[in-house]
C-alpha positions in Angstrom: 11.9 7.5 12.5 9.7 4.8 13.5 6.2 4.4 12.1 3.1 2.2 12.3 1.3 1.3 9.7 -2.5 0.1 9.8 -5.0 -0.8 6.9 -8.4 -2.1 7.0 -10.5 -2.8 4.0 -13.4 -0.4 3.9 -15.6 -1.0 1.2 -16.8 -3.6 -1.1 -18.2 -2.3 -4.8 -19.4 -4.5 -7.3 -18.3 -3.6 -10.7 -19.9 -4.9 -14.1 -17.6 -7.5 -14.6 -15.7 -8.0 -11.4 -15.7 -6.8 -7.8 -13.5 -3.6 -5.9 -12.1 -4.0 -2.4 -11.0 -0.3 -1.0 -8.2 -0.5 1.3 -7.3 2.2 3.5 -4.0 2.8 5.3 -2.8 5.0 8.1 0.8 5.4 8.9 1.4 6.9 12.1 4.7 8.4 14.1 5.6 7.5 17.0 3.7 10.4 18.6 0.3 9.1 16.9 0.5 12.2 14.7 -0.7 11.2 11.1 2.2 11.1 8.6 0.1 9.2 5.5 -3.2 8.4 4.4 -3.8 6.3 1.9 -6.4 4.9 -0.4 -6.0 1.5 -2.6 -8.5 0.2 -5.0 -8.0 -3.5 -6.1 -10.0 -5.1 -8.9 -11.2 -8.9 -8.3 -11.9 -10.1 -12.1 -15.4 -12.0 -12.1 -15.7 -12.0 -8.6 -19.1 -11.0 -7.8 -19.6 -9.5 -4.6 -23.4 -9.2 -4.1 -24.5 -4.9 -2.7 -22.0 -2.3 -2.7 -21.0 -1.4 1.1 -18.6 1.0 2.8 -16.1 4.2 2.4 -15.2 5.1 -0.9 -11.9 6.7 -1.9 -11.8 10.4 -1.9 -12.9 11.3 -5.5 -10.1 12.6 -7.9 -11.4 12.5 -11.3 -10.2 14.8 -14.1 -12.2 16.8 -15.9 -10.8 19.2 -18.0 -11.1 21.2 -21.4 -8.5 22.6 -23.3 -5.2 22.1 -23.8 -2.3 21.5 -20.6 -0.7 24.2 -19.0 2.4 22.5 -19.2 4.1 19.4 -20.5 7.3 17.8 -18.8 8.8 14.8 -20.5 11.2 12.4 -18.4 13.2 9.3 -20.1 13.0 6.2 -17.6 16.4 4.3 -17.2 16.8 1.0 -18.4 17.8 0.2 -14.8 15.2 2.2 -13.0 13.2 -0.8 -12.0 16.3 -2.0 -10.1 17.5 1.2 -8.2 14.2 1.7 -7.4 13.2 -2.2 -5.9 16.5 -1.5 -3.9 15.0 2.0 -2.6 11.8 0.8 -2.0 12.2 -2.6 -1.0 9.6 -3.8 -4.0 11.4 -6.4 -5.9 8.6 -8.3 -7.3 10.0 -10.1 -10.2 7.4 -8.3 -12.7 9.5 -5.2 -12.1 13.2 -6.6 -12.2 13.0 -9.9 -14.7 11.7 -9.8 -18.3 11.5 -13.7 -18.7 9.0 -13.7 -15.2 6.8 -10.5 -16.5 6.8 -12.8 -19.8 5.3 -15.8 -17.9 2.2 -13.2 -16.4 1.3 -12.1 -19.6 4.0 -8.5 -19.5 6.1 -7.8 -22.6 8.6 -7.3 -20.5 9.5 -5.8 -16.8 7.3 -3.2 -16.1 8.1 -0.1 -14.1 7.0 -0.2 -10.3 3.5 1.6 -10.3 4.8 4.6 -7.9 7.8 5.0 -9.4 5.5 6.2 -12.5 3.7 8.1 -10.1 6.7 9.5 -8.5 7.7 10.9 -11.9 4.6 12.4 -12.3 5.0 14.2 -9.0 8.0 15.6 -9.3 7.0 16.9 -13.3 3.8 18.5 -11.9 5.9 20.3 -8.6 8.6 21.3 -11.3 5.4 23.0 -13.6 4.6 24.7 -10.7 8.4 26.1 -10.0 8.1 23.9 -6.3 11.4 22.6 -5.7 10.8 21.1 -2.2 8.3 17.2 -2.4 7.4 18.0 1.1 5.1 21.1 0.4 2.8 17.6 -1.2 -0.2 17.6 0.8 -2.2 14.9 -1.7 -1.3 13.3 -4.9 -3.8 10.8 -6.3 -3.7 9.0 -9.5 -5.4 5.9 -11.5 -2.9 3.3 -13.2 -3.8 2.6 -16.3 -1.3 1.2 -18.2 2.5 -0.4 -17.2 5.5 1.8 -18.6 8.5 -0.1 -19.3 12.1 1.0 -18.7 14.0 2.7 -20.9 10.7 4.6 -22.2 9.9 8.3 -21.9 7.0 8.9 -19.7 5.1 13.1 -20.4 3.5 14.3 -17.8 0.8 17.2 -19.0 -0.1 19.5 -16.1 -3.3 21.5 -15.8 -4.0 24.1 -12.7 -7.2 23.5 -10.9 -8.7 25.6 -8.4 -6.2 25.1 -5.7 -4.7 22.1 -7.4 -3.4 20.5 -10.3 -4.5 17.9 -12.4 -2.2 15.2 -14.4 -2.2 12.7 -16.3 1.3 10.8 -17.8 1.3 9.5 -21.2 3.7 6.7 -22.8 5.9 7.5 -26.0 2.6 6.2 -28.1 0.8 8.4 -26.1 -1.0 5.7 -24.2 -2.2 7.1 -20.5 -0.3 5.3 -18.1 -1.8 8.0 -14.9 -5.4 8.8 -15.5 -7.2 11.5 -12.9 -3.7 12.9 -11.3 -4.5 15.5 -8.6 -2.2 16.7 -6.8 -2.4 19.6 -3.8 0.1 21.4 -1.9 -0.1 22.5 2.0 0.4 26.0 1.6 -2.2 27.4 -1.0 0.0 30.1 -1.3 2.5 28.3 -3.5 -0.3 28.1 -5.8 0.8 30.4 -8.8 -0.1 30.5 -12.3 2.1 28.2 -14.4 4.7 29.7 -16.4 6.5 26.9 -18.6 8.0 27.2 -22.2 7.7 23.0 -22.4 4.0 22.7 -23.7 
């Protein structure tokens, strides 16, 4: 399959210490029909950008009280960051040699952002007894924090109306997904959750 990717930045928000740059990306087939949409907020450290302008990202903050519907806990392979760099084609040294993510301040290799949020995914469509990633409509997530290989990474699930919500801890506990939502093209799927593993 043959696609075209296209991003544009499309806004420019000044933070308290530092500056955001929203980047949006369209990846089209071949027949123009939309296959991805894409938000991506990067964080300039003490760069001051002046007024806020533009498109912000669709808003996916989670608010929620009580306790998760469900909890699903995956162990990350020690060489996860590999298999994945080679399935992705994302072999930034941070992800593949300890000594590098040393020299940037990591203490260690640090699993590849989406991989974490691919974990999540697939923990959140397994709460929801959806065996098939292509009934994913939307998933949006905030990094927070790097998980490291060879950790266990628990995703706690809550259902929304006509969603779910996420968020994937560390073994400490430590959020490393804040604000997970994640929605499914056919509403119908959308059952209660029934899971022993909370």
């Amino acid at each position: 399959m043959a696609l075209v990717s296209r991003a544009t930045p499309v806004a420019i928000l000044p933070r308290p210490n530092g500056t955001s740059l929203v980047i949006k990306t369209e990846t089209r087939g071949e027949d123009g029909e939309l296959v991805n949409e894409q938000y991506v907020t990067e964080f300039f450290r003490g760069v001051q950008a002046g007024e806020g302008v533009g498109e912000r990202a669709p808003d996916h903050r989670l608010q929620v009280d009580g306790d998760p519907t469900a909890a699903i806990t995956y162990r990350v392979a020690e060489d996860q960051t590999v298999r994945y760099a080679a399935a992705s084609g994302d072999d930034f040294a941070i992800h593949l040699d300890d000594e590098f993510a040393r020299q940037v301040g990591l203490p260690g290799r640090i699993v590849h952002g989406l991989c974490t949020m691919a974990f999540a995914g697939r923990a959140v469509l397994e709460a929801a007894g959806v065996d098939d990633p292509r009934a994913v409509r939307r998933i949006a997530v905030r990094f927070s924090a790097p998980l490291f290989p060879g950790e266990s990474v628990t995703t706690r699930v809550w259902q929304l109306d006509g969603a779910f919500g996420f968020e994937a801890v560390n073994e400490q506990g430590t959020p490393v997904l804040k604000d997970g939502r994640l929605e499914l093209r056919d509403e119908r799927v959308l059952r209660p959750l029934c899971f022993d593993g909370v």
